[in-house]
C-alpha positions, -999 to +999 in steps of 0.1 A: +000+000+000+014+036-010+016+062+016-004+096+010+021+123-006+016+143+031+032+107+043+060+109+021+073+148+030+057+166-001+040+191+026+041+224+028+077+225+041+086+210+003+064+232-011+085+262+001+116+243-009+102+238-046+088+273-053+126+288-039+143+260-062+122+268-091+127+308-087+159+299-091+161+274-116+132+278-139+144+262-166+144+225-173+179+207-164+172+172-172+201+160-195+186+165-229+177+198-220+207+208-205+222+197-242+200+228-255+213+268-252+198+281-221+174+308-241+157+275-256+152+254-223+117+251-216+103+264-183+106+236-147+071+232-134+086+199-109+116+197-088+134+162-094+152+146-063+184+133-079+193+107-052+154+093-055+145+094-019+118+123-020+118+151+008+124+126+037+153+112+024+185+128+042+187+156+012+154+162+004+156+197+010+192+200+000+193+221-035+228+201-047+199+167-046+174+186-069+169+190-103+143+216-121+122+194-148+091+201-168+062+178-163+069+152-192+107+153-186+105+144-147+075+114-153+100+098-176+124+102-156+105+089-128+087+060-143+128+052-155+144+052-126+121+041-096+112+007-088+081-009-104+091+018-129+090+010-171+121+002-167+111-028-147+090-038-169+112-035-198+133-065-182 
């Protein structure tokens, strides 16, 4: 059974992280988009944690662990790289 988001740290203590981190970093920084020249990046609507362990992991709130992604970019990424992901499926 999945815990709630609330369960998982995405409160409103992450949502004050995310806003600051995507103020910051509004455009997208996943590695294709990285790739493109910065005036052609399109604009971060999710903050990515990097190491995978979401705002209760020991750097959820630490801005070297994120990653500014648009919405397509970071549900790739995220159905990639997490377990019972596509990428499990793919094996």
């Amino acid at each position: 059974m999945r815990g709630s988001a609330r369960a998982k740290g995405y409160d409103s203590r992450w949502e004050r992280t995310r806003e600051a981190y995507l103020r910051a970093n509004p455009y997208c920084a996943c590695d294709g988009c990285l790739l493109l020249p910065a005036l052609l990046r399109p604009v971060a609507t999710e903050v990515n944690h990097i190491d995978g362990l979401g705002p209760n992991g020991p750097r959820g709130h630490d801005w070297t662990n994120l990653q500014a992604m648009t919405k397509a970019h970071h549900s790739r990424h995220t159905a990639r790289e997490q377990p019972g992901g596509w990428n499990d499926r793919e094996r």
